[in-house]
C-alpha positions as CSV (number, residue, x, y, z in Angstrom):
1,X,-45.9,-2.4,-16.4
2,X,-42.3,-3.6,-17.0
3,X,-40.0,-4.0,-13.8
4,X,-36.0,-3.4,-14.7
5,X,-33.8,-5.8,-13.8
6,X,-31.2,-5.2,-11.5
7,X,-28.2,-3.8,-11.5
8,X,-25.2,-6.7,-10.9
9,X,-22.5,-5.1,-12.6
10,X,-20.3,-1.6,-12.6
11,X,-20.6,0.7,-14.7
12,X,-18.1,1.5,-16.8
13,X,-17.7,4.7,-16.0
14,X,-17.8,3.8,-12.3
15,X,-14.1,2.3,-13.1
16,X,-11.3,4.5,-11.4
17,X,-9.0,7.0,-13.7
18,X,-6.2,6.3,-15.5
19,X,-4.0,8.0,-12.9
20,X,-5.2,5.9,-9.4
21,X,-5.5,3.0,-11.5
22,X,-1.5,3.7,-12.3
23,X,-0.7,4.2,-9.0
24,X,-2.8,1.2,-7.3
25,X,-0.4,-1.2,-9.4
26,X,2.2,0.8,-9.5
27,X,2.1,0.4,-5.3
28,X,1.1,-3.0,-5.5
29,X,4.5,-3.3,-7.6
30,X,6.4,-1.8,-5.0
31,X,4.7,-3.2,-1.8
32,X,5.7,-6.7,-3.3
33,X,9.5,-5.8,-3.7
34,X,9.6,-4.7,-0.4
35,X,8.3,-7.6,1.1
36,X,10.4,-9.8,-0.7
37,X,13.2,-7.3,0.3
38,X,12.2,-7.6,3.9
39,X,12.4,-11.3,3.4
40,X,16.0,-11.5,2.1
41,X,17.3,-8.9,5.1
42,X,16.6,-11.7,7.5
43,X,17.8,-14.6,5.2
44,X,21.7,-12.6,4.9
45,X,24.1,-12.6,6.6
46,X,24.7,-10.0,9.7
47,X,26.9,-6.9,8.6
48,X,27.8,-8.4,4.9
49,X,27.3,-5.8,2.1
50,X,24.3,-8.0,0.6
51,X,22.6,-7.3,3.9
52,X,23.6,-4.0,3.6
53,X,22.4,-3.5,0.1
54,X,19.1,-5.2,1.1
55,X,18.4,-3.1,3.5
56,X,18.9,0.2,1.2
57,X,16.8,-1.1,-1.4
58,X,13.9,-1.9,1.2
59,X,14.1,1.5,2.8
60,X,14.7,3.2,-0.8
61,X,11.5,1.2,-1.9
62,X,9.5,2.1,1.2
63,X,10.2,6.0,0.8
64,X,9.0,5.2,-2.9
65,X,5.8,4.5,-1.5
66,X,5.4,6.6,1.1
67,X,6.3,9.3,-2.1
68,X,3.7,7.6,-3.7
69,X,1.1,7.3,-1.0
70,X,1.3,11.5,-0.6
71,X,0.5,11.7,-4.2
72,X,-2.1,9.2,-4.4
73,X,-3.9,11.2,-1.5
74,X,-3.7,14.4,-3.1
75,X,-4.8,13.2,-6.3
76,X,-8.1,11.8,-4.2
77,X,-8.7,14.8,-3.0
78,X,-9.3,16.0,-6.6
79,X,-10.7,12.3,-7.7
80,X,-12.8,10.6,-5.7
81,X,-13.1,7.1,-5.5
82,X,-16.4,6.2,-8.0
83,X,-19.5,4.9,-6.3
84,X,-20.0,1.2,-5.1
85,X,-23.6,1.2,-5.4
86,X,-25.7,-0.3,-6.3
87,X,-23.1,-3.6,-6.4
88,X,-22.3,-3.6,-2.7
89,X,-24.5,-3.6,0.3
90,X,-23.9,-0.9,2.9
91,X,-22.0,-3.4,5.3
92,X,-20.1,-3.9,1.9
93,X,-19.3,-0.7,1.1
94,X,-18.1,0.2,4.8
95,X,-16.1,-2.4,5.0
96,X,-14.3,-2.0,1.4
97,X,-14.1,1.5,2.4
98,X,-12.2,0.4,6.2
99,X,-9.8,-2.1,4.6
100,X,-8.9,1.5,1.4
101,X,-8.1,3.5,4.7
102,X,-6.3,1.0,6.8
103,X,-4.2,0.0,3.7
104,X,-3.5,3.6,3.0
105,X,-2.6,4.4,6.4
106,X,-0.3,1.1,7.1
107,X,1.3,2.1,3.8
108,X,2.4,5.4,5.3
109,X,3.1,4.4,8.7
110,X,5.2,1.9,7.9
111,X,7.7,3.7,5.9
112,X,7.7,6.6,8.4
113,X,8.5,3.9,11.3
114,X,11.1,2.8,9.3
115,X,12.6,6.1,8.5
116,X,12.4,7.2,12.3
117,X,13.8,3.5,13.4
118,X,17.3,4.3,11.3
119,X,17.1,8.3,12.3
120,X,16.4,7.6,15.9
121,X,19.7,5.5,15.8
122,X,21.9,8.3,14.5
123,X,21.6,6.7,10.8
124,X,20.4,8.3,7.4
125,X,18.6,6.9,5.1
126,X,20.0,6.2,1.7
127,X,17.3,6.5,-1.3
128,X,18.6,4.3,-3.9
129,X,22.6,5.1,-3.8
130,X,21.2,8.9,-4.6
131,X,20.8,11.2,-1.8
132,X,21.1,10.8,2.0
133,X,18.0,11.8,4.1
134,X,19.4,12.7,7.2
135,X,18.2,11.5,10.9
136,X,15.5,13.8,11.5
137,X,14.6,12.4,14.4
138,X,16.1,12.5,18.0
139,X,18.7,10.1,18.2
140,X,16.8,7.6,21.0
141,X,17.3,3.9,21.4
142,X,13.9,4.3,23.6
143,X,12.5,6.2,20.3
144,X,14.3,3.6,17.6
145,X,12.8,0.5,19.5
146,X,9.3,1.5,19.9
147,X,9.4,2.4,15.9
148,X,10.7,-0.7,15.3
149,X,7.7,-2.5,17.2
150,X,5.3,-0.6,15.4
151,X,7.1,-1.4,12.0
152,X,7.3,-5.2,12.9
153,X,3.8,-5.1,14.0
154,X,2.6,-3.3,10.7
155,X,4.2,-5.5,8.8
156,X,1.4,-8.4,10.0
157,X,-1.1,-6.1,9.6
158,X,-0.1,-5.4,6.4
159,X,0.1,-8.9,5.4
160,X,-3.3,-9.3,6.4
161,X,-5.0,-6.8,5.0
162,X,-3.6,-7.1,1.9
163,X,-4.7,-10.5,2.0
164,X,-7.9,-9.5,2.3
165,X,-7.7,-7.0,-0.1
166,X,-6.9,-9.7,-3.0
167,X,-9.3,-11.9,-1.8
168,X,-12.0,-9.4,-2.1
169,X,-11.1,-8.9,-5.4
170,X,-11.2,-12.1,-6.8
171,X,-14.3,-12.7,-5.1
172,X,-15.8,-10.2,-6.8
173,X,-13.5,-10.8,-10.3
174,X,-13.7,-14.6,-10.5
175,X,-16.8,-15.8,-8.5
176,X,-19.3,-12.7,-8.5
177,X,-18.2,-11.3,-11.5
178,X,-20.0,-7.7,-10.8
179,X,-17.6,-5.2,-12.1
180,X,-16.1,-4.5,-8.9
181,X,-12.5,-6.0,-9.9
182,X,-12.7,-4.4,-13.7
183,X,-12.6,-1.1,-12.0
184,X,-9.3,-0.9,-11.1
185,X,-7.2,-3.2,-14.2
186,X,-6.0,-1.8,-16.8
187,X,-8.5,-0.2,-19.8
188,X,-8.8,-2.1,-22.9
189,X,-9.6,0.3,-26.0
């Protein structure tokens, strides 16, 4: 009787499709030029045009991936994510599955509470020097400060979990080296 070894490493074809592997780095691109974004808003000046540019691009950059987020979750609904098994524990799997969901959801809320902290101040949103979106929202200081909490407060969130998020995968891509990581770079043929 022979006993199979195993498993320690994902399948190949347990690697996501071409099209959420696109739009994972693709988000990743544009969740790092926003930060650094956000970062130069505070280091400019008050009221000068390179705060006022700043501030475009970072809001330009955050409907870009709230645009993105939309499509990503529509595609999912089509694609699923492939299995984790039999890599990950349950405990792992749940957890990897918590952090997908709160990243997802951060990456929607915080454009959105961005969006209504500029509408509910009686300002429009300019996407890229394009196209206005206009305040949808009721102009409110009551309703812009509370968005801008939750926005502020996402933003550490965010920071977090997405540390997390890359620590998990090099865990798994430098010190585990289980397959977990190759799922989601870029195909070599």
């Amino acid at each position: 009787m022979t006993s199979r070894a195993p498993e320690t490493k994902a399948e190949p074809e347990a690697a996501y499709d071409p099209i959420a592997r696109f739009v994972h780095w693709l988000n990743a691109f544009l969740a790092v030029a926003t930060f650094l974004l956000a970062w130069g808003i505070l280091a400019a000046p008050r009221y000068s045009d390179t705060r006022g540019l700043l501030i475009m691009l970072h809001g330009s950059f955050g409907i870009a991936i709230l645009v993105l987020m939309l499509f990503w979750a529509c595609w999912r609904v089509k694609h699923p994510s492939p299995s984790l098994r039999p890599v990950l524990t349950w405990i792992e799997m749940a957890l990897a599955r918590a952090t997908q969901a709160a990243l997802f959801l951060l990456f929607v809320l915080m454009p959105l509470s961005g969006y209504v902290s500029l509408a509910a101040a009686g300002h429009a949103v300019n996407f890229f020097g394009l196209v206005d979106i206009p305040p949808l929202a009721p102009q409110s200081d009551r309703l812009s400060q509370a968005a801008i909490a939750l926005h502020l407060a996402g933003e550490f969130l965010l920071y977090g979990l997405v540390a997390l998020h890359i620590g998990a995968a090099v865990t798994h891509g430098v010190f585990r080296r289980d397959g977990i990581l190759e799922r989601m770079l870029p195909r070599r043929s």
